[in-house]
C-alpha positions in Angstrom: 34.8 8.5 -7.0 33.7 7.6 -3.5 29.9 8.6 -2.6 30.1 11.7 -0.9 32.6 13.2 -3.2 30.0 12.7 -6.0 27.4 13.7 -3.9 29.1 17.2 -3.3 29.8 17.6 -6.7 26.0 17.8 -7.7 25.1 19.8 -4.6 28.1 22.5 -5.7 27.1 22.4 -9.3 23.6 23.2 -8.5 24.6 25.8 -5.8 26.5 27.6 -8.1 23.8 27.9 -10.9 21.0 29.3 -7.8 23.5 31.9 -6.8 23.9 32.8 -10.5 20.2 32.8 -10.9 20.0 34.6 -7.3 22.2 37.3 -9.0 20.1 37.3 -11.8 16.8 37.9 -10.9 18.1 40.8 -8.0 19.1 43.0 -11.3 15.0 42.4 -12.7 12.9 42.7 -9.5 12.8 44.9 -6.6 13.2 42.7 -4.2 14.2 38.5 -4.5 12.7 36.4 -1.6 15.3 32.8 -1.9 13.7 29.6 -0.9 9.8 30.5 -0.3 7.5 27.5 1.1 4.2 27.7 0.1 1.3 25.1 0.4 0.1 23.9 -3.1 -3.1 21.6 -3.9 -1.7 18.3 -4.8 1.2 16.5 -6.3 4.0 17.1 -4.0 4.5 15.5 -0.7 2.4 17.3 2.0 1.6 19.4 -0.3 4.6 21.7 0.1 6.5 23.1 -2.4 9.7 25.4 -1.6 10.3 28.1 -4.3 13.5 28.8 -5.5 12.9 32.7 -5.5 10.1 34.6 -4.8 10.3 38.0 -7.4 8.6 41.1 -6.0 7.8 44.1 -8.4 5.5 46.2 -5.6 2.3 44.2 -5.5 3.1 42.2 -8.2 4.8 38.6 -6.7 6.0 35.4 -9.2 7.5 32.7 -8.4 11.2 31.9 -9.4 12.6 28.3 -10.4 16.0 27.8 -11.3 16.4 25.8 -14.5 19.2 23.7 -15.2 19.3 22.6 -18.8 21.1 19.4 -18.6 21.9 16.6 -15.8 24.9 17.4 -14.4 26.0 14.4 -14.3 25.3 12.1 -17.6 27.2 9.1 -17.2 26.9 5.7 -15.2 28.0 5.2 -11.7 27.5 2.4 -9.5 28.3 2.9 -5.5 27.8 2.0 -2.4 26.4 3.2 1.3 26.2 0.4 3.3 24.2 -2.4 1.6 22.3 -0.4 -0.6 24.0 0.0 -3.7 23.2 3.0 -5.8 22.8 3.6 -9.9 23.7 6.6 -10.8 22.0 7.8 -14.8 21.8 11.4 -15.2 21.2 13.5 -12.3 21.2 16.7 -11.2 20.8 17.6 -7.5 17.4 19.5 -7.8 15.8 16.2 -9.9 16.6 13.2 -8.8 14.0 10.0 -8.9 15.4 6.9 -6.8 13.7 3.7 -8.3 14.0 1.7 -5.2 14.2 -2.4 -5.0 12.4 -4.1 -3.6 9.9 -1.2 -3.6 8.1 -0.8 0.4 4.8 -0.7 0.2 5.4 2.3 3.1 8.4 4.2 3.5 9.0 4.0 7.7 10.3 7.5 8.7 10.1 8.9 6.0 7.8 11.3 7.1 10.3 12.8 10.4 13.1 13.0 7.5 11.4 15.3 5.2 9.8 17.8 8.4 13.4 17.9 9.7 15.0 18.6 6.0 12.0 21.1 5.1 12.3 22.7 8.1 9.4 25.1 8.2 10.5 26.6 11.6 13.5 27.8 10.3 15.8 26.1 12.7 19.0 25.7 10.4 18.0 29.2 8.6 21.0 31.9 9.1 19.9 35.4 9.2 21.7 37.0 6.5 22.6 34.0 4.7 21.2 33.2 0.8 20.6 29.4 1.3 18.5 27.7 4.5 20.0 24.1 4.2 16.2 22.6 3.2 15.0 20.0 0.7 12.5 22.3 -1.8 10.0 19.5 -2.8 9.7 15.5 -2.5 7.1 13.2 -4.5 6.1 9.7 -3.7 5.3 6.5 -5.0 5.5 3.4 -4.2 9.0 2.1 -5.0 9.6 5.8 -6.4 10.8 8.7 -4.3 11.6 12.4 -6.4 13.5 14.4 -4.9 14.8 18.4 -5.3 17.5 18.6 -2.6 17.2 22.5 -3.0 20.2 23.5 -0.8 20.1 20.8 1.3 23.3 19.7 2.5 24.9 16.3 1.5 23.5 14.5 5.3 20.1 14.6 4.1 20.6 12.4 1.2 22.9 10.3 3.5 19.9 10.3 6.2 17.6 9.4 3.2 19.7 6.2 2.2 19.9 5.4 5.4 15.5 5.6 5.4 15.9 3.0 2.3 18.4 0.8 4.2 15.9 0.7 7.4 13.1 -0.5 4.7 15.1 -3.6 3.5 15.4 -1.9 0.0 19.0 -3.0 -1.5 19.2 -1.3 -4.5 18.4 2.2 -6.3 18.7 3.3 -9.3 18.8 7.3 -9.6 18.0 9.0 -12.9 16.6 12.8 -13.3 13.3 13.3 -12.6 12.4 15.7 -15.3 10.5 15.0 -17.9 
């Protein structure tokens, strides 16, 4: 299987579990608000966290995250983009954690990808439309970078390898990120 072909296969897998959830969670509150940012104290990168769903019940607002009980994917694959080459473990496109070798102490432009994947401003946002195109969440470490690709499309983790290739790193392995 060639690297964007796998890549898709997450992403759809995922999609189709949120728009099951979507349906889901329509039937128990009165209103469903679908991929919420909000600004949380610590842990995540910049602090900001996008929510799956936001339920509302008149005043009464929770937050909504899809769980997906197993990877979807649980076996080994090995490819390739560019020189980087890429371990694949289990992995599901909402939880992925990319051991990267050599670790960067810094991760150059890193910083431009995830404004222009989290898209606060709403730029890729289609009235109307269930999913935004945006990354939900990102953590970071050095050598380590977690990832929920939320609805993302398959460019942003193609824009991401590309990051890794810029900062000399050759290889990642990719496992979930759950613990």
């Amino acid at each position: 299987m060639e690297l964007l072909e796998f890549l898709d296969a997450l992403r759809t897998s995922y999609l189709l579990e949120y728009e099951a959830a979507y349906r889901q969670q329509t039937e128990i509150y009165e209103m469903v608000v679908p991929e919420a940012d909000l600004e949380i104290s610590g842990g995540v990168y910049k602090r900001i966290f996008v929510a799956d769903f936001v339920g509302i019940n008149g005043d009464y607002k929770t937050i909504v995250e899809v769980g997906i009980g197993d990877a979807v994917y649980g076996g080994n694959a090995s490819l390739q983009y560019g020189d980087l080459s890429i371990t694949f473990g289990s992995v599901s496109w909402d939880a992925m954690r990319f051991s990267l070798q050599p670790a960067p102490q810094e991760l150059a432009g890193f910083e431009s990808w995830f404004d222009k994947w989290l898209d606060l401003e709403g730029l890729r946002k289609v009235e109307g439309n269930l999913l935004s195109e945006v990354i939900h969440n990102s953590r970071l470490e050095e050598g380590i970078v977690e990832m929920d690709f939320g609805s993302a499309p398959i460019d942003a983790v193609v824009e991401l390898f590309g990051i890794f290739e810029l900062n000399g790193v050759t290889k990642a392995q990719v496992r979930s990120s759950r613990s």
